[in-house]
PDB file of the backbone (N, CA, C, O) and the ligand in Angstrom, with CONECT records:
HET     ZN  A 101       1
ATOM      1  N   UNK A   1       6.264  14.219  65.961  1.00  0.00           N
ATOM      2  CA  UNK A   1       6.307  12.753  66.023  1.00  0.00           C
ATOM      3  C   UNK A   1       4.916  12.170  65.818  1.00  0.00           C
ATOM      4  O   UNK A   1       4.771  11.007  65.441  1.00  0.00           O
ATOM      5  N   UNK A   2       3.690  13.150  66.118  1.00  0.00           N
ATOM      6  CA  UNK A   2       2.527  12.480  66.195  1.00  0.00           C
ATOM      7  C   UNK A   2       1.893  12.658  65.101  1.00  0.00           C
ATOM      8  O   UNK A   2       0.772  12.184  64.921  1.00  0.00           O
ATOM      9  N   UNK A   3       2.689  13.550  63.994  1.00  0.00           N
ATOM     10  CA  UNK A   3       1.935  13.177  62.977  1.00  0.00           C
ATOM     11  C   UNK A   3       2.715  12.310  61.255  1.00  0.00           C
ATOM     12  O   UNK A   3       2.469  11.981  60.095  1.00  0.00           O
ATOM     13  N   UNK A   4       3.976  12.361  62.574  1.00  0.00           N
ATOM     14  CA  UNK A   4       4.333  11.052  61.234  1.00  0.00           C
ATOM     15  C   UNK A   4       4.156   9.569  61.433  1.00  0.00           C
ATOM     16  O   UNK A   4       4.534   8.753  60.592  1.00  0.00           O
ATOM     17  N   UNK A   5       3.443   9.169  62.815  1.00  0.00           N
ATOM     18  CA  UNK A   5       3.164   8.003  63.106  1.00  0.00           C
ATOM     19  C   UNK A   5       1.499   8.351  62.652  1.00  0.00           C
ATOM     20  O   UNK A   5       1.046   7.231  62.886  1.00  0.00           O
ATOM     21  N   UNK A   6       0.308   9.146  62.166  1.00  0.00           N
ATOM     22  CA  UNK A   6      -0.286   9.005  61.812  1.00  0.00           C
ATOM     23  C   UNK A   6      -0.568   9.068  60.230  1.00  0.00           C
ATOM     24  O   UNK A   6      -1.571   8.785  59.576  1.00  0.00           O
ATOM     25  N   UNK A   7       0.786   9.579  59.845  1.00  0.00           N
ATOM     26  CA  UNK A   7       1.255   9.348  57.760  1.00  0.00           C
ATOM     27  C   UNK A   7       1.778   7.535  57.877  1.00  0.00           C
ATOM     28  O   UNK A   7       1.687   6.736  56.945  1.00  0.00           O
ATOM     29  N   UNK A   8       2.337   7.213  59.319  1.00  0.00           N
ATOM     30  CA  UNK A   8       2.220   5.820  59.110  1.00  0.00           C
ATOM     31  C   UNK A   8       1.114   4.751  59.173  1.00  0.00           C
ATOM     32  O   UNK A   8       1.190   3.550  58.914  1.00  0.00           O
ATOM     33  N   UNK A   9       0.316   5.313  59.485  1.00  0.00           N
ATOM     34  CA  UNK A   9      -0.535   4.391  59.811  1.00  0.00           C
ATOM     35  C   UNK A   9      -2.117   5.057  58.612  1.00  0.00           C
ATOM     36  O   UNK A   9      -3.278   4.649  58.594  1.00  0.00           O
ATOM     37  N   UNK A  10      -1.749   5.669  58.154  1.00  0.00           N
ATOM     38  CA  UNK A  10      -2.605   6.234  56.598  1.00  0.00           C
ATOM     39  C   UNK A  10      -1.563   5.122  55.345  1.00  0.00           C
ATOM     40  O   UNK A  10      -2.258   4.620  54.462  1.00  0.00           O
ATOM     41  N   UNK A  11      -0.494   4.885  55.309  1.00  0.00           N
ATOM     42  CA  UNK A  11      -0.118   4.109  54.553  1.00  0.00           C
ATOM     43  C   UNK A  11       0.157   3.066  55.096  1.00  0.00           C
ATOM     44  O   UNK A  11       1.206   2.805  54.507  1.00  0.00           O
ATOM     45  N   UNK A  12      -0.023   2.129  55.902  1.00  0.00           N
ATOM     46  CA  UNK A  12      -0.273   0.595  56.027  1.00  0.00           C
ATOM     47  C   UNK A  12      -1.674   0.399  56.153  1.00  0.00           C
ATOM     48  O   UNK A  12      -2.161  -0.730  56.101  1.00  0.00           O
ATOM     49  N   UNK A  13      -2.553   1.723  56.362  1.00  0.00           N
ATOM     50  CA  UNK A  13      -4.452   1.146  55.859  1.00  0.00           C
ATOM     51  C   UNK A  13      -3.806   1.315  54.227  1.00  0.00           C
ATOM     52  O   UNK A  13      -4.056   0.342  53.515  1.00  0.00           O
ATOM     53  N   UNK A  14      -3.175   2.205  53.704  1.00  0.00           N
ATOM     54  CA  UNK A  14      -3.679   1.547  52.200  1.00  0.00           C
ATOM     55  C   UNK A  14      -2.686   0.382  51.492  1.00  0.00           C
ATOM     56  O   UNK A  14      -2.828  -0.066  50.355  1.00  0.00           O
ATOM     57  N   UNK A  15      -1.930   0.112  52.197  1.00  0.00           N
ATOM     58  CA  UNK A  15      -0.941  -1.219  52.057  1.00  0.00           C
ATOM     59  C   UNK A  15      -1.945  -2.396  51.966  1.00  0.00           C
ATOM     60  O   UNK A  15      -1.885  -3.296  51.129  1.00  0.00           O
ATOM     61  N   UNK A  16      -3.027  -2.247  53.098  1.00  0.00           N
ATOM     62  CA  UNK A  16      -3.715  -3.615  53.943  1.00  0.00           C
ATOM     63  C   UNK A  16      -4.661  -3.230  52.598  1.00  0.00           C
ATOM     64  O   UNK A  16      -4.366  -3.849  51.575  1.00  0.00           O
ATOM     65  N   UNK A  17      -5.527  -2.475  52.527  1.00  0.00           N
ATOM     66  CA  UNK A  17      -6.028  -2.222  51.024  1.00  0.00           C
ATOM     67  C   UNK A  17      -5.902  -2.671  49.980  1.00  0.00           C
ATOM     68  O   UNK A  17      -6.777  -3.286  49.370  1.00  0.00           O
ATOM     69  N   UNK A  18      -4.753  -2.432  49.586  1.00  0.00           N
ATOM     70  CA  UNK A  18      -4.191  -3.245  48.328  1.00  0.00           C
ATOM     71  C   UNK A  18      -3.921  -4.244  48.425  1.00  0.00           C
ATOM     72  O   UNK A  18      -3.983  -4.980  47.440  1.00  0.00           O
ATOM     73  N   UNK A  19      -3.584  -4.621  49.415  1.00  0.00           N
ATOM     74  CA  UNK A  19      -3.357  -6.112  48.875  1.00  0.00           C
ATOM     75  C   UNK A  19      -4.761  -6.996  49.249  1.00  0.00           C
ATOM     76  O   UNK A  19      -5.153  -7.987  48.633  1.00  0.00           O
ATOM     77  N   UNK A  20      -5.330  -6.443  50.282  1.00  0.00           N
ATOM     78  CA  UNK A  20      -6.344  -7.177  50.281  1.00  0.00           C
ATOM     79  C   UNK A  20      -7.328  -7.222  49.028  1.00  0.00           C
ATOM     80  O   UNK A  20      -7.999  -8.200  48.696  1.00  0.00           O
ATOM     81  N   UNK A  21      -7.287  -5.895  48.352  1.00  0.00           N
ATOM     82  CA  UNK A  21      -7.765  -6.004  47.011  1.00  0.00           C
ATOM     83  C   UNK A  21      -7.260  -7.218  45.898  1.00  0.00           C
ATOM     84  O   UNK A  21      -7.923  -7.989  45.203  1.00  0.00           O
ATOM     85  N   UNK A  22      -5.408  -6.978  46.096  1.00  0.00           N
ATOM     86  CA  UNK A  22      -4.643  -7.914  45.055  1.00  0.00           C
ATOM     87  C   UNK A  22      -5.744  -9.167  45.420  1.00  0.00           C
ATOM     88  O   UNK A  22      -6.649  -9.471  44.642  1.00  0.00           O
ATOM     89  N   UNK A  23      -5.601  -9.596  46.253  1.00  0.00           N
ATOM     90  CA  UNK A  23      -5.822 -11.328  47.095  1.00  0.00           C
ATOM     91  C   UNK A  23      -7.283 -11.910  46.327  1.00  0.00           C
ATOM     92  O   UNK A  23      -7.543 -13.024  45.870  1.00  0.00           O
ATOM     93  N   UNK A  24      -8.267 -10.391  46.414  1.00  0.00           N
ATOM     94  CA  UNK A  24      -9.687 -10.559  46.206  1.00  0.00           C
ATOM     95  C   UNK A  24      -9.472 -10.949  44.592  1.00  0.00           C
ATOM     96  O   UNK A  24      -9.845 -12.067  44.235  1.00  0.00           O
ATOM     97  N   UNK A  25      -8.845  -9.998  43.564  1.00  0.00           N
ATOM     98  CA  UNK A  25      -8.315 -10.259  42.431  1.00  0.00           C
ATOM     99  C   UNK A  25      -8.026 -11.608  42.285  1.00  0.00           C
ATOM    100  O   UNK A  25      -8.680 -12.381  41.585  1.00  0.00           O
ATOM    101  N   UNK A  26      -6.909 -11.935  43.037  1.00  0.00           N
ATOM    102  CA  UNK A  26      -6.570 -13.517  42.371  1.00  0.00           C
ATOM    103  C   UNK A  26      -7.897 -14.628  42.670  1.00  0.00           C
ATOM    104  O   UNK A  26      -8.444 -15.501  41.996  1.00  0.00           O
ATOM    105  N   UNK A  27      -8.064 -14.132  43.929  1.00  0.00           N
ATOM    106  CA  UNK A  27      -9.475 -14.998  43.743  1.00  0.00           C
ATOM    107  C   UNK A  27     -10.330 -15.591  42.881  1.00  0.00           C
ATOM    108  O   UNK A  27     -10.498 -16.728  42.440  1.00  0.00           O
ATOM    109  N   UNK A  28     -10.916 -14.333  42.733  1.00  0.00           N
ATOM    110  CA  UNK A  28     -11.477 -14.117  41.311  1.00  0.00           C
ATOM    111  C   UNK A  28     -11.032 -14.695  40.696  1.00  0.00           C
ATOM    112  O   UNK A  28     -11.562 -15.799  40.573  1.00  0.00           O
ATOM    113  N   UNK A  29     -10.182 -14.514  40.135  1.00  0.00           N
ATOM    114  CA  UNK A  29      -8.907 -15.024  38.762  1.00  0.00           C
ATOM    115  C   UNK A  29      -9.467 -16.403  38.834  1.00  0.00           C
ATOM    116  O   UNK A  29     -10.107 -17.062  38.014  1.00  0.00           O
ATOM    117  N   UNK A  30      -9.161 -16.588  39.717  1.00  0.00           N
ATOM    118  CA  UNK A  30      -9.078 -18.382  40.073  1.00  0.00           C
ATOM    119  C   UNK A  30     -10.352 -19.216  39.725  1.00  0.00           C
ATOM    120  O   UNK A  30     -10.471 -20.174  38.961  1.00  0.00           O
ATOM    121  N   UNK A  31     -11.853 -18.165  41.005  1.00  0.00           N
ATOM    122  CA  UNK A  31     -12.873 -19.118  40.240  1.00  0.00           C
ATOM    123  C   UNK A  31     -13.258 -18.546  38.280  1.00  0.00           C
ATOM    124  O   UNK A  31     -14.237 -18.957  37.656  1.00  0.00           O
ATOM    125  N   UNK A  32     -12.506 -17.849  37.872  1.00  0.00           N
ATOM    126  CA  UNK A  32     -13.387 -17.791  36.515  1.00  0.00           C
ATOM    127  C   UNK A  32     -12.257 -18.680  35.951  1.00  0.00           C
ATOM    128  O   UNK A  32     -12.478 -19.199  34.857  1.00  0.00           O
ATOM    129  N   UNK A  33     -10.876 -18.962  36.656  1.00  0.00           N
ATOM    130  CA  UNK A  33     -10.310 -19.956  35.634  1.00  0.00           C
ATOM    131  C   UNK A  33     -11.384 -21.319  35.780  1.00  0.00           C
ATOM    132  O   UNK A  33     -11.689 -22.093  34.872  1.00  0.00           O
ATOM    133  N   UNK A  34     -11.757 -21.346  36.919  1.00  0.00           N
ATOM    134  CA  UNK A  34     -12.647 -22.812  37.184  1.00  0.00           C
ATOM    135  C   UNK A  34     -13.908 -23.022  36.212  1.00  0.00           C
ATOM    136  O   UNK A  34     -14.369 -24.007  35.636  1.00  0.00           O
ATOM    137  N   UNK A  35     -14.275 -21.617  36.284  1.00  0.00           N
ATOM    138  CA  UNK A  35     -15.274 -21.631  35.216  1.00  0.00           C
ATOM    139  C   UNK A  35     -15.157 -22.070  33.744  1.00  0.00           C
ATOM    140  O   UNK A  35     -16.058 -22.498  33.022  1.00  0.00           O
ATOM    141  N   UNK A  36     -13.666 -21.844  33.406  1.00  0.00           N
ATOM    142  CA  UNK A  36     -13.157 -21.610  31.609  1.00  0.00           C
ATOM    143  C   UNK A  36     -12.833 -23.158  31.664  1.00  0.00           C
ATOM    144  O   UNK A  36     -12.655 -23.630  30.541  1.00  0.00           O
ATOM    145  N   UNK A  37     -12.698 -24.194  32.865  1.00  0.00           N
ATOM    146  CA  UNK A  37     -12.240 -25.202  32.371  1.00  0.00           C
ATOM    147  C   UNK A  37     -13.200 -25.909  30.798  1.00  0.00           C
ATOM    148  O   UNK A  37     -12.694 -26.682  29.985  1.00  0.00           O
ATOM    149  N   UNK A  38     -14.585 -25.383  30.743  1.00  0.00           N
ATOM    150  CA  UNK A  38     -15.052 -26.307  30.086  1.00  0.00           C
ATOM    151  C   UNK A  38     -14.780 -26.177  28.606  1.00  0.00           C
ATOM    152  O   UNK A  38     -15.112 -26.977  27.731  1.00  0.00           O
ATOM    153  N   UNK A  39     -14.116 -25.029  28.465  1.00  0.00           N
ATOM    154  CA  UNK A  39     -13.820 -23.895  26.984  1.00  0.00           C
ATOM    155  C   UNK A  39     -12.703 -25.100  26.362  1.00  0.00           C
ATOM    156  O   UNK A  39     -12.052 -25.935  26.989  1.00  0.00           O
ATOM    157  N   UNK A  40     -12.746 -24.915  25.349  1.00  0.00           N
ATOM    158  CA  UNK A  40     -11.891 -25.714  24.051  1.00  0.00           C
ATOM    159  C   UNK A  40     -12.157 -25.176  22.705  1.00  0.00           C
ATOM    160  O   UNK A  40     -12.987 -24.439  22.171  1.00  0.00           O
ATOM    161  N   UNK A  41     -11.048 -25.888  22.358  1.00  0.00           N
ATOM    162  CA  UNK A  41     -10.673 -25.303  20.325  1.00  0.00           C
ATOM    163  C   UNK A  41     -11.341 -26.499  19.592  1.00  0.00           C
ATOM    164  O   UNK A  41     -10.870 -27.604  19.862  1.00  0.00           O
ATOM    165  N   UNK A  42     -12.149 -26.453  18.895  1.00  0.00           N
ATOM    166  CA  UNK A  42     -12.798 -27.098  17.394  1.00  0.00           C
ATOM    167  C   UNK A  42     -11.428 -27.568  16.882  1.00  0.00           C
ATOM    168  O   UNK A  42     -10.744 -26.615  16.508  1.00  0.00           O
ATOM    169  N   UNK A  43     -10.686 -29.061  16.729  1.00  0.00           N
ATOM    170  CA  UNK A  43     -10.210 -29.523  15.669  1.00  0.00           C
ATOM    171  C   UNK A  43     -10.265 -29.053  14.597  1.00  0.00           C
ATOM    172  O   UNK A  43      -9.399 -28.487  13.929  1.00  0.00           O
ATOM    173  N   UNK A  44     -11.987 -29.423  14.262  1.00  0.00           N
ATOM    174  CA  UNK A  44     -11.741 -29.545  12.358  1.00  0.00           C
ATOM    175  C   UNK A  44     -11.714 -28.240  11.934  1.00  0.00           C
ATOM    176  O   UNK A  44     -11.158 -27.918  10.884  1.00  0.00           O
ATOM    177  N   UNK A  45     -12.705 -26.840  13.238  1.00  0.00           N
ATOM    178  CA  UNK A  45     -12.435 -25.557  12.316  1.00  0.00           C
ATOM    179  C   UNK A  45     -12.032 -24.659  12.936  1.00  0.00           C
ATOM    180  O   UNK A  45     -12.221 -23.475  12.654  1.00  0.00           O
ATOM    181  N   UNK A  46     -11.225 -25.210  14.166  1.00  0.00           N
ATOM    182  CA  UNK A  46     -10.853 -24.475  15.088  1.00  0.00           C
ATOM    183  C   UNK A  46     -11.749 -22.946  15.654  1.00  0.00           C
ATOM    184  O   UNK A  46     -11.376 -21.773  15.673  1.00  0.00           O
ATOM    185  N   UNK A  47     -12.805 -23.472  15.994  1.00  0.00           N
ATOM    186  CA  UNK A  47     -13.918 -22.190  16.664  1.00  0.00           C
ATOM    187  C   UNK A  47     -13.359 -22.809  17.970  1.00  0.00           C
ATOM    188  O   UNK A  47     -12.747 -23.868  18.102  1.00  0.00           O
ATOM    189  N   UNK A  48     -13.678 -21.995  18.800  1.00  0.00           N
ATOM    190  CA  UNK A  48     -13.356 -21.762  20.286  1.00  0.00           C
ATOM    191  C   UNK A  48     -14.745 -22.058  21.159  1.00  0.00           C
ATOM    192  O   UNK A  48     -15.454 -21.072  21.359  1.00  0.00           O
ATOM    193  N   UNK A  49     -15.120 -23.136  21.610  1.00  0.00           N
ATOM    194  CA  UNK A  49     -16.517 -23.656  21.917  1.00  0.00           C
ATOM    195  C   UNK A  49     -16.223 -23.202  23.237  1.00  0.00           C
ATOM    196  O   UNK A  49     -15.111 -23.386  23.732  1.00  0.00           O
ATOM    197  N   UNK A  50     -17.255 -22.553  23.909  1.00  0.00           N
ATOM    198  CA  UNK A  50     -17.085 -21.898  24.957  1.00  0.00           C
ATOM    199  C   UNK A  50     -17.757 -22.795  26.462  1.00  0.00           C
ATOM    200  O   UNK A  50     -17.419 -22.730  27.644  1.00  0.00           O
ATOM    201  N   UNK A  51     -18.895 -23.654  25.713  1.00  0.00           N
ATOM    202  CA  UNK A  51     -19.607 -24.578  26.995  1.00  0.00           C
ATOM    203  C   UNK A  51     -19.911 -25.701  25.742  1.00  0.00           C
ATOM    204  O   UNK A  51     -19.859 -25.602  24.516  1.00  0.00           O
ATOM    205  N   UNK A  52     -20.249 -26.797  26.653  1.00  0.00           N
ATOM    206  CA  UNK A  52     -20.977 -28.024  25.712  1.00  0.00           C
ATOM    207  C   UNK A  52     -19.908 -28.598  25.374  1.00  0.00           C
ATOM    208  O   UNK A  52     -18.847 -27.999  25.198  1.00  0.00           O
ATOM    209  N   UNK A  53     -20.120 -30.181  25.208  1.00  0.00           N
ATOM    210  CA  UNK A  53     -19.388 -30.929  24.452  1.00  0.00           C
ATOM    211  C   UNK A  53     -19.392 -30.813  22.716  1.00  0.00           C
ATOM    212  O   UNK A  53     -18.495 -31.438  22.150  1.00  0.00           O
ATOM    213  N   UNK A  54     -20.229 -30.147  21.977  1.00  0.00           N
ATOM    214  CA  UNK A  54     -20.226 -29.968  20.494  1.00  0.00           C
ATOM    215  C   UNK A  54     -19.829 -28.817  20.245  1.00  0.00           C
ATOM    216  O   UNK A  54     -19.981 -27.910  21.064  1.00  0.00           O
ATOM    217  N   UNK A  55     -19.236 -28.633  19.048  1.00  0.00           N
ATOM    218  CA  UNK A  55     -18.925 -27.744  18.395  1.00  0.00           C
ATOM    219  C   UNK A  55     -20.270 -26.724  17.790  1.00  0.00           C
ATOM    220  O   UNK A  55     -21.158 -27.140  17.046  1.00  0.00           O
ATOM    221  N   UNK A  56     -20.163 -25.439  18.271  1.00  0.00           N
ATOM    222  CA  UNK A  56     -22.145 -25.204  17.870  1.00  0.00           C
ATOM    223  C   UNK A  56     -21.189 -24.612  16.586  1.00  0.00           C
ATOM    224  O   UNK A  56     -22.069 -24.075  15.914  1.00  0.00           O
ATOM    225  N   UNK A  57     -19.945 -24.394  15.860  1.00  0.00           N
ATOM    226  CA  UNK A  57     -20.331 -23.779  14.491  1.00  0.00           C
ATOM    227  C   UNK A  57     -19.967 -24.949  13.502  1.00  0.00           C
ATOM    228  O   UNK A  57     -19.950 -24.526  12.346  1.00  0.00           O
ATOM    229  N   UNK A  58     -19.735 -26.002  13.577  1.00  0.00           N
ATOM    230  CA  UNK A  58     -19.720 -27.138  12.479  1.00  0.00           C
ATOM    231  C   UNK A  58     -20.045 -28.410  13.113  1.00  0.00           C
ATOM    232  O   UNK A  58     -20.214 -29.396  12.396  1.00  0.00           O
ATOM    233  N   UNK A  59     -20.193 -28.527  14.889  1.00  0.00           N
ATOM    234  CA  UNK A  59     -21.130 -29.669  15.151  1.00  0.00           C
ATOM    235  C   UNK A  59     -20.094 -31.121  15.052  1.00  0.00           C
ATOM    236  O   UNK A  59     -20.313 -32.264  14.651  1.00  0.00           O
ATOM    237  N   UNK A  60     -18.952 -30.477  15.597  1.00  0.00           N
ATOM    238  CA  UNK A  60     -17.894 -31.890  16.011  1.00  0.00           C
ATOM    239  C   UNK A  60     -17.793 -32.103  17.565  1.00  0.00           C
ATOM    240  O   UNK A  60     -17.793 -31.133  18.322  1.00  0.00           O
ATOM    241  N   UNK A  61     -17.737 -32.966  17.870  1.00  0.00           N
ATOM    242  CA  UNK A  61     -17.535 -33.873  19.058  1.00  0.00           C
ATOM    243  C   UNK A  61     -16.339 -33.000  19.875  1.00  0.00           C
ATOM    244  O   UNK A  61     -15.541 -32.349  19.201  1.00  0.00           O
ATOM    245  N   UNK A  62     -16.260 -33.006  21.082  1.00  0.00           N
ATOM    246  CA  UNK A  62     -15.325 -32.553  22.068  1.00  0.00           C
ATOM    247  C   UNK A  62     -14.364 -33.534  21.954  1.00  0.00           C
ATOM    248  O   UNK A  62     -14.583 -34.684  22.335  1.00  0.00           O
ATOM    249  N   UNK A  63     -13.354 -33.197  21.481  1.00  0.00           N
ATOM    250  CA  UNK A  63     -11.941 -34.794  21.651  1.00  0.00           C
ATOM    251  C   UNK A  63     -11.644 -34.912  22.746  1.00  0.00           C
ATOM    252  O   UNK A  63     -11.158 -33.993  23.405  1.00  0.00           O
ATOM    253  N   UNK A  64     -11.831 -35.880  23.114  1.00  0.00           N
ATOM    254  CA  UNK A  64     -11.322 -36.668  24.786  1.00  0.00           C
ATOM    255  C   UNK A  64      -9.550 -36.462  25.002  1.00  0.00           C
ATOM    256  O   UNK A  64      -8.997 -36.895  26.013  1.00  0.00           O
TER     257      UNK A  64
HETATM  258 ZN    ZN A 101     -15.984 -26.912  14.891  1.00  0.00          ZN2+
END
């Protein structure tokens, strides 16, 4: 009995593990989505401007 209550308690530390990992993950997730808010597509040549309001490969305006 005493050592299948210690195979239980070896798998709810790695239960609490994982998910505490998952949690740290979405975290994450979350501030680099915060980060990507500033990212957008180029209209006229569709480049993928990553920061800045201009387009750095043809130099168009961020559309509002
Ligand atoms: Zn452009």
């Amino acid at each position: 009995m005493g050592g299948s209550l210690y195979l239980l308690m070896i798998i709810l530390a790695i239960f609490i593990s994982v998910a505490a990992m998952i949690a740290r993950a979405n975290r994450a997730e979350d501030t680099y989505d915060d980060l990507e808010t500033d990212e957008w597509d180029c209209p006229d040549c569709g480049f993928h401007v990553q920061a800045g309001d201009t387009c750095i490969y043809c130099g168009a305006k961020k559309p509002q």
